[in-house]
N, C-alpha and C positions, 0 to 999 in steps of 0.2 A: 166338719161341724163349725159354723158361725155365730157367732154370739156377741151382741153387740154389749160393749164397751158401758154404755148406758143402765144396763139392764143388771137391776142387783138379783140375788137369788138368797133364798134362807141360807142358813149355816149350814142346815143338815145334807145342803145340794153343794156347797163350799168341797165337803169331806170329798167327795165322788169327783166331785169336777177331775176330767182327767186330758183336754186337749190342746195340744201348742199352738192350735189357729186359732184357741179363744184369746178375746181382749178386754174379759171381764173385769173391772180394778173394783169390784168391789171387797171393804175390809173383812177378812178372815182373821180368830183369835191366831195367835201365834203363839203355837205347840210346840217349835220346833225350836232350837237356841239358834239367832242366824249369826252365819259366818262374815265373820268384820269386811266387806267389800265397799269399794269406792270404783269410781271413772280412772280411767288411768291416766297418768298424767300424758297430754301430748311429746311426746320427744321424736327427734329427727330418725326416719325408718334407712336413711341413708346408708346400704351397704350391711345390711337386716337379712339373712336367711329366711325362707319360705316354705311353710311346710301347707299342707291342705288337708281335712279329712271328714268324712260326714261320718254323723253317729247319729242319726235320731234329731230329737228340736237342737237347733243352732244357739236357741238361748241359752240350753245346757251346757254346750261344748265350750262355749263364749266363755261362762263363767269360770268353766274347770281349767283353761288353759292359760285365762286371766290372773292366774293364783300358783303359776307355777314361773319358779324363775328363772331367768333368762329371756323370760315370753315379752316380748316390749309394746304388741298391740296384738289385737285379737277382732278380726272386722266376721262378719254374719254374710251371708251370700247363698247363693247356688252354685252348683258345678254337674259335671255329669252328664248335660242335655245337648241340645241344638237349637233349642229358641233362641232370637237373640233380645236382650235383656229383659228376660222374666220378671214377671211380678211376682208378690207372691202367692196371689190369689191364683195364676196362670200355674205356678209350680205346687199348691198346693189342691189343683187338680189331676193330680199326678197324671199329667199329657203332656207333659216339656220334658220329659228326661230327666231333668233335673235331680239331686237332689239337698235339704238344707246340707250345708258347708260353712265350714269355718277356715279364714286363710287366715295363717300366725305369722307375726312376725316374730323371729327370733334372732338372740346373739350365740352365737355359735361357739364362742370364746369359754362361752356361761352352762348352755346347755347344748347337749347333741341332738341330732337325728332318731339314735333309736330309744332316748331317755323320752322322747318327744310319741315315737310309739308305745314306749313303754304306756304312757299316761293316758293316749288314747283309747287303748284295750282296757286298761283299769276301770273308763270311766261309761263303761258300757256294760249289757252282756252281748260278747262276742258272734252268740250262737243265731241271736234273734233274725230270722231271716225278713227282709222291706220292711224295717221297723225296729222301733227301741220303746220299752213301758207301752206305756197306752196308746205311743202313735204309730199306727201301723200304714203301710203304703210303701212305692217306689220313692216317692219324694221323699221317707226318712231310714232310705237304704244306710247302713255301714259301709265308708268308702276310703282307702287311703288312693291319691291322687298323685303321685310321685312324678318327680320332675328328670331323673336321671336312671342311671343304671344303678347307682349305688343307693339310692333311695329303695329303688326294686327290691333288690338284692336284700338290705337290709329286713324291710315290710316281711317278705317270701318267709325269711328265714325265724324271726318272730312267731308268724303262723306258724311254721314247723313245729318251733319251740313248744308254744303251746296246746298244738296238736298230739304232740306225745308227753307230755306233761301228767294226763290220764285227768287230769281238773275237770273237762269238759266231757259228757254223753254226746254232745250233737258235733257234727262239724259247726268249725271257724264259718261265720256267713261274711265276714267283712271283705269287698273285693277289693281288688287289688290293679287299679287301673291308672294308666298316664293322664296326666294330668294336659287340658288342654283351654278350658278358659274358665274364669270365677269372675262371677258378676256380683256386686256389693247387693246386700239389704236396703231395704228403704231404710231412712234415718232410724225410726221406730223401733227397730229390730236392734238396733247396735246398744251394747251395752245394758237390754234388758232387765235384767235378773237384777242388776243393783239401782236401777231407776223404776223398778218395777215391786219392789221387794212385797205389798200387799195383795198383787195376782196371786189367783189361786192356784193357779198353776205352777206357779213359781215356788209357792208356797211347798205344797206336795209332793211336788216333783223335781222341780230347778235343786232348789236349798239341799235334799235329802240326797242328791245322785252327788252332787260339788262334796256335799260331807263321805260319803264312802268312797268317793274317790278320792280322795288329799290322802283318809284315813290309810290308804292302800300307798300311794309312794311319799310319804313324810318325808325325804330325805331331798324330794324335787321341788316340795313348796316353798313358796316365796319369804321370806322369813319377815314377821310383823317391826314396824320400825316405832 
């Protein structure tokens, strides 16, 4: 669904609004208390672990992993496909393989690997098969991207975890694939959610998935200075 950027809609079309390819900015009252977010600052990714994972819109994932610490950049991209350098109009016909991704950069000193899974399951539901909320498709598959054995290893055993946990009625849908190339977002996409903060989408969806998820691991967010 396309919606040009342009085009304001009544309030009552605001509530409903529910897709991450729209570019609506039109102003929506704000119901929701928003969470203190800013740009983060640039610093050197020099010698930065690497983690990768799709959950649904990348605007989401951006913000939720932007807010946990250790995280030192958080870029928007694809992964998953064979085109080469997607757009997102190309990946969000879901015919490139592709799908949205977020590549983190982390300090490893600060936070780990599976703390870094941890946060991703949190900030989803796990179960949702090609899709997360209201966006469904290949392009917003749940995906960890692992770069080694022990990234594997880790991801596998998580899934286990939470497979016998009894939490969940459906199987885990998140897969669990190697990691092979991540293509950056156009500029637009990076950063979203906090340069964005009067999308409606952002509104209803971004804001309220970033608050349930911090709410679930408080012990990995980033502590306000």
């Amino acid at each position: 669904m396309k919606i040009s950027k342009f085009v304001l809609f009544p309030v009552i079309a605001l509530i409903v609004f529910s897709y991450c390819a729209s570019k609506n900015e039109a102003k929506v009252p704000t119901k929701l208390e928003r969470p203190t977010l800013t740009v983060p600052a640039k610093v050197d990714l020099t010698g930065m672990s690497k983690a990768t994972f799709a959950a649904g819109c990348f605007w989401c994932e951006e913000a939720v992993f932007e807010n946990i610490k250790g995280v030192s950049e958080v870029i928007s991209g694809y992964a998953g496909g064979d085109t080469e350098n997607p757009t997102y109009e190309e990946v969000g016909s879901g015919r490139t393989g592709h799908t949205e991704t977020v590549e983190i950069y982390y300090d490893s000193t600060i936070i780990h690997y599976p703390e870094l899974i941890r946060v991703f399951f949190a900030s989803q539901d796990p179960t949702q098969v090609n899709g997360q909320g209201p966006d469904h498709g290949t392009q917003y598959r749940s995906a960890i991207f692992y770069r080694n054995a022990v990234e594997q290893r880790i991801a596998i055993e998580y899934v286990a975890q939470l497979t016998n946990s009894g939490k969940f009625s459906k199987p885990i849908a998140a897969q669990i694939v190697p990691f092979t190339k991540f293509w950056p977002a156009e500029d637009y996409h990076q950063n979203y959610v906090v340069l964005n903060p009067g999308n409606p989408y952002v509104q209803h969806e971004s804001i309220p998935r970033l608050r349930r998820t911090l709410e679930q691991v408080p012990d990995l967010v980033k502590s306000k200075k």
